[in-house]
PLY file of the C-alpha trace (Angstrom):
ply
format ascii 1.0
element vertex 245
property float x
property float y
property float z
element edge 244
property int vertex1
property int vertex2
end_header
0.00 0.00 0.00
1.48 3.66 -0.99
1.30 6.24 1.95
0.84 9.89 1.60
1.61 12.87 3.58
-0.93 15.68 2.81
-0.32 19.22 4.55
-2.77 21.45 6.14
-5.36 18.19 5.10
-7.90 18.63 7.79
-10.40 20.67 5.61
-10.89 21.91 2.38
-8.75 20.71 -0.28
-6.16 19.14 1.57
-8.96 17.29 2.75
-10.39 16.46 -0.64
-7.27 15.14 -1.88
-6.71 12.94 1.34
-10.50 11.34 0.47
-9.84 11.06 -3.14
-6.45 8.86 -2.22
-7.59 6.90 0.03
-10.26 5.72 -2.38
-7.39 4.68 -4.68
-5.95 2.08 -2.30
-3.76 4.76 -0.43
-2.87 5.20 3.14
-2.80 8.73 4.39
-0.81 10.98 7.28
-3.51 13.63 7.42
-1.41 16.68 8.69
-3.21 19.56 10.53
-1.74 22.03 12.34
-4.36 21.33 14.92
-4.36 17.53 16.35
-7.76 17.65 17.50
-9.02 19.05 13.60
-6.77 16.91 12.41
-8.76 13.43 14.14
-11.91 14.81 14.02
-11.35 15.06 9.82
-9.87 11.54 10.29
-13.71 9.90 12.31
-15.41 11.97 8.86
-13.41 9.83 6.34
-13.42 6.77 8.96
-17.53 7.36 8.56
-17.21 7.29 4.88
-15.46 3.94 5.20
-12.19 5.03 4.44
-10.58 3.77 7.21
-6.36 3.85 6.12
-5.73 7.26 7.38
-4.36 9.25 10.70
-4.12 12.40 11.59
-0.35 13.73 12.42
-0.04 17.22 13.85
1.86 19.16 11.98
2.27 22.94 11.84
4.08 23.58 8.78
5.57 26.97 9.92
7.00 25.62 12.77
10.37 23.98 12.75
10.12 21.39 15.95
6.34 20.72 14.66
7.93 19.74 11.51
10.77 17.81 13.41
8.06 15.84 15.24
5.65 14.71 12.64
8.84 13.35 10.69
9.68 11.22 13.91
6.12 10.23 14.22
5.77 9.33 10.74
8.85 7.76 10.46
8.04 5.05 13.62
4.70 4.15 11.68
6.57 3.58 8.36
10.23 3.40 6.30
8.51 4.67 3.13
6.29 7.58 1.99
5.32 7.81 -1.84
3.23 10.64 -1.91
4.11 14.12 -0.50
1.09 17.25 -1.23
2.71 20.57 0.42
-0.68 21.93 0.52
-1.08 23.95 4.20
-1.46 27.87 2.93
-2.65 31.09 4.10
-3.40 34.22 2.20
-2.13 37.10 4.02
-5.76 39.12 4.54
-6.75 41.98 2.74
-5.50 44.69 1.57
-2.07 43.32 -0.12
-1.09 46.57 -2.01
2.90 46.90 -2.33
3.25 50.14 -0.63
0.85 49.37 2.14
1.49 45.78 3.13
3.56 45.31 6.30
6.51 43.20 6.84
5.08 41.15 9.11
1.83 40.21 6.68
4.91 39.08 4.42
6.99 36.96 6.72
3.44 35.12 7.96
2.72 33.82 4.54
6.01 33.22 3.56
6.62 31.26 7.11
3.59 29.34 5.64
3.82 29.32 2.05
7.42 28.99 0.91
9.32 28.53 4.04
7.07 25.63 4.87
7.47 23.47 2.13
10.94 23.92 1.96
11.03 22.77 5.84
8.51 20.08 4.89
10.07 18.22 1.65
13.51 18.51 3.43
12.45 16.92 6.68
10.69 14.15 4.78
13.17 13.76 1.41
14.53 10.54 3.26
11.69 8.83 3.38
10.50 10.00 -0.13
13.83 8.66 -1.61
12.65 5.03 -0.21
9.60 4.97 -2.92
10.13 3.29 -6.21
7.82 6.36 -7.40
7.84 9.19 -5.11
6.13 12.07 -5.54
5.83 15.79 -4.75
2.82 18.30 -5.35
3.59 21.45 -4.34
-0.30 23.31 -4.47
0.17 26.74 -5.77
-1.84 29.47 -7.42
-2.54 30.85 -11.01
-2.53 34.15 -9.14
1.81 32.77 -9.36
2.32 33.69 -12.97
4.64 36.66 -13.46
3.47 36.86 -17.40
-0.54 36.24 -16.96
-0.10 39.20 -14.00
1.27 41.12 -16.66
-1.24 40.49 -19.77
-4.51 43.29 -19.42
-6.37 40.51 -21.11
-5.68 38.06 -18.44
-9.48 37.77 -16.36
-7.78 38.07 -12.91
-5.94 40.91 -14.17
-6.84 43.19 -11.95
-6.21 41.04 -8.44
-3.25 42.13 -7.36
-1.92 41.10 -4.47
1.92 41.76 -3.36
1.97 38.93 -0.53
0.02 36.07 -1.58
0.60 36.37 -5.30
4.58 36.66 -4.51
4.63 33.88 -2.01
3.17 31.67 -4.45
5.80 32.82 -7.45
8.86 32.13 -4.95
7.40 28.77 -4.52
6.94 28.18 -8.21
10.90 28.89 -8.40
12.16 26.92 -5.57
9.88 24.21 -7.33
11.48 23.89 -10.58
14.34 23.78 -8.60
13.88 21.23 -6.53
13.00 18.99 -9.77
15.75 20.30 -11.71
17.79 18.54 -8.68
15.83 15.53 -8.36
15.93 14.91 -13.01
17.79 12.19 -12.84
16.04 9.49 -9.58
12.07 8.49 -10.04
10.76 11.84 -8.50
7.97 13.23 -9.81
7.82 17.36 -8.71
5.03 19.12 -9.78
3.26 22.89 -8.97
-0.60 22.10 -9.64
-3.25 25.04 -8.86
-6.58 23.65 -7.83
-8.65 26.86 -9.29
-10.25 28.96 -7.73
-12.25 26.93 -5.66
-15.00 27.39 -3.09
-13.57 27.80 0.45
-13.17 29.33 3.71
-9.66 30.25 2.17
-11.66 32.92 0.00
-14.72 33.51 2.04
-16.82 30.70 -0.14
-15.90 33.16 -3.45
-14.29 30.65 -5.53
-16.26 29.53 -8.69
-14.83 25.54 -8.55
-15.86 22.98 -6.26
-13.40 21.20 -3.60
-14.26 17.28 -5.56
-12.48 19.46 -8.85
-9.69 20.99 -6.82
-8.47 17.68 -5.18
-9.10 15.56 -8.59
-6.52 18.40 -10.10
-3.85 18.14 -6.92
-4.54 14.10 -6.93
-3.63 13.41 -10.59
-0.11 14.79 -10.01
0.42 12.35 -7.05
-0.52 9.57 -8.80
1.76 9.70 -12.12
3.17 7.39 -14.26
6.54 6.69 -14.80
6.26 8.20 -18.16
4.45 11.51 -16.04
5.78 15.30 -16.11
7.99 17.03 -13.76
8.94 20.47 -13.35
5.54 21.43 -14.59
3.30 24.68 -13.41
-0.50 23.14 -14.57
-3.13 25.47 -13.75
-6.47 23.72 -15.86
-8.80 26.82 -14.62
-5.88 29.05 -16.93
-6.06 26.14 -19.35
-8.21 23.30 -19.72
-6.66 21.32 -22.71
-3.21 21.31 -21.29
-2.64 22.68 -18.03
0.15 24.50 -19.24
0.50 28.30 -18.40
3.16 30.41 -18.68
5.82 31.47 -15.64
0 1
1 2
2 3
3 4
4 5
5 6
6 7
7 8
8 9
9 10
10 11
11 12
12 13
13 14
14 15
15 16
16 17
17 18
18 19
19 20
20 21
21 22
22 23
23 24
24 25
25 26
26 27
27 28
28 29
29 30
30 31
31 32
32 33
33 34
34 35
35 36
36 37
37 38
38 39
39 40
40 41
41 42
42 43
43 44
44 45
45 46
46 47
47 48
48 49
49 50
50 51
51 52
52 53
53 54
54 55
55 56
56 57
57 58
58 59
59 60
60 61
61 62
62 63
63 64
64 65
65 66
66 67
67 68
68 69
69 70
70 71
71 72
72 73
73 74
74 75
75 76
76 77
77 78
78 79
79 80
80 81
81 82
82 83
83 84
84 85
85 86
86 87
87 88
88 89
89 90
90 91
91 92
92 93
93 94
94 95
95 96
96 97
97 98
98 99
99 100
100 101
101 102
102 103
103 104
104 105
105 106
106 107
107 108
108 109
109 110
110 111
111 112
112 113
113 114
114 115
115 116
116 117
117 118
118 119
119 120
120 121
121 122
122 123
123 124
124 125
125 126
126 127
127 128
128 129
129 130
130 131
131 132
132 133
133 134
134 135
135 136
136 137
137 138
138 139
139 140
140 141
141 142
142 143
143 144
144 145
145 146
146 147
147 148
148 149
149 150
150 151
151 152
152 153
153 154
154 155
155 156
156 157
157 158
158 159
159 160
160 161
161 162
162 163
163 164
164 165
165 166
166 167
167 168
168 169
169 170
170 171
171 172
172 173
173 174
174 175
175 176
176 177
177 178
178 179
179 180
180 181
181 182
182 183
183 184
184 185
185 186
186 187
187 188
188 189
189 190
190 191
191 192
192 193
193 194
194 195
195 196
196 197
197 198
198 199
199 200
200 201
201 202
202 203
203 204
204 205
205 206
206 207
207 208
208 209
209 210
210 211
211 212
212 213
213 214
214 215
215 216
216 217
217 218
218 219
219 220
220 221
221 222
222 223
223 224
224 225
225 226
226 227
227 228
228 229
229 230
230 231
231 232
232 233
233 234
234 235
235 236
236 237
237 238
238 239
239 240
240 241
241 242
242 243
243 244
């Protein structure tokens, strides 16, 4: 049986994607920066039937959170397939570049960038142990420098200097973490979910959560023969995925 860790996977999309997987035959660490979230999310999936999953507490943002769940996980198992760096937060409004504070930037990047990169690094090790390990990193349209910068693009006008930067940084240190891993089995991958329907953005988002995780999902369960290095964004562009950095 694969395992998968999932980030900030006690609601939402996170959540979504942990159902979806464990209805392909996977076993899931459900991380939530909240333990009691994080089990309570776990006895909604257990009700569904889908009974191979536990919550770990894990606050991405937090290095000896992060140091934990990698000793808990790694006492339950040698070997983790799957790893979804999806825990996020937006910042709050306004984001305007001559307004936001410091400190709005360093919480979302403590979240956004800085987690992942504490995240896949903690957990590379047991990643390396897969005969097909792979990494989602979830990330935003809102990422692309060259759709920001087309007047014809239909989220044009949302701007946002925190958010919208945090989620560019991560596209970089994405493509190069996969530029790194080229040569071994790794699959790395940025996938945006859309803008989907969630407490994230007040219940604004036009997509549904079952879309969302079926986009995240489909990157954590490629082929041999799948992509890597890719920025896929199928709201941007449904025949490909492809948009542009």
């Amino acid at each position: 049986m694969k395992k998968a860790l999932i980030t900030g996977a006690n609601k939402s999309i996170g959540f979504e994607a942990a159902r979806q997987l464990l209805q392909q035959g996977y076993y899931v660490y459900l991380g939530s920066r909240s333990l009691t979230n994080g089990q309570e999310a776990v006895e909604k999936l257990k009700a569904e039937g889908l009974h191979e999953v536990e919550a770990i507490q894990l606050d991405v943002s937090d290095p000896e959170s992060v140091k934990a769940a990698r000793a808990a996980v790694g006492e339950k198992t040698e070997v983790l397939d799957v790893l979804i760096n999806n825990a996020g937060i937006n910042g709050g409004r306004p984001q305007n570049a001559l307004t936001a504070s410091l400190e709005q930037f360093k919480a979302v990047y403590e979240t956004n960038v800085f987690g992942v990169v504490l995240v896949t690094q903690a957990f590379i090790d047991l990643l390396q142990k897969s005969p097909e390990p792979r990494i989602v990193n979830v990330t935003s349209g809102m990422g692309s420098l060259t759709l920001h910068n087309d007047p014809t693009w239909k989220y044009y006008h949302n701007k946002g200097a925190v958010y919208h930067s945090s989620k560019a940084a991560l596209n970089m240190y994405t493509v190069v973490l996969a530029y790194e891993l080229r040569d071994t089995a790794f699959k790395v991958n940025m996938v945006d979910p859309g803008f989907t329907a969630t407490d994230f953005n007040q219940h604004r988002g036009t997509g549904t959560v079952e879309e969302a995780g079926k986009r995240v999902v489909k990157y954590a369960v490629l082929g041999a023969n799948g992509p890597t290095g890719k920025f896929v964004s199928e709201e941007n562009n449904p025949e490909t995925g492809d948009i542009p950095w």
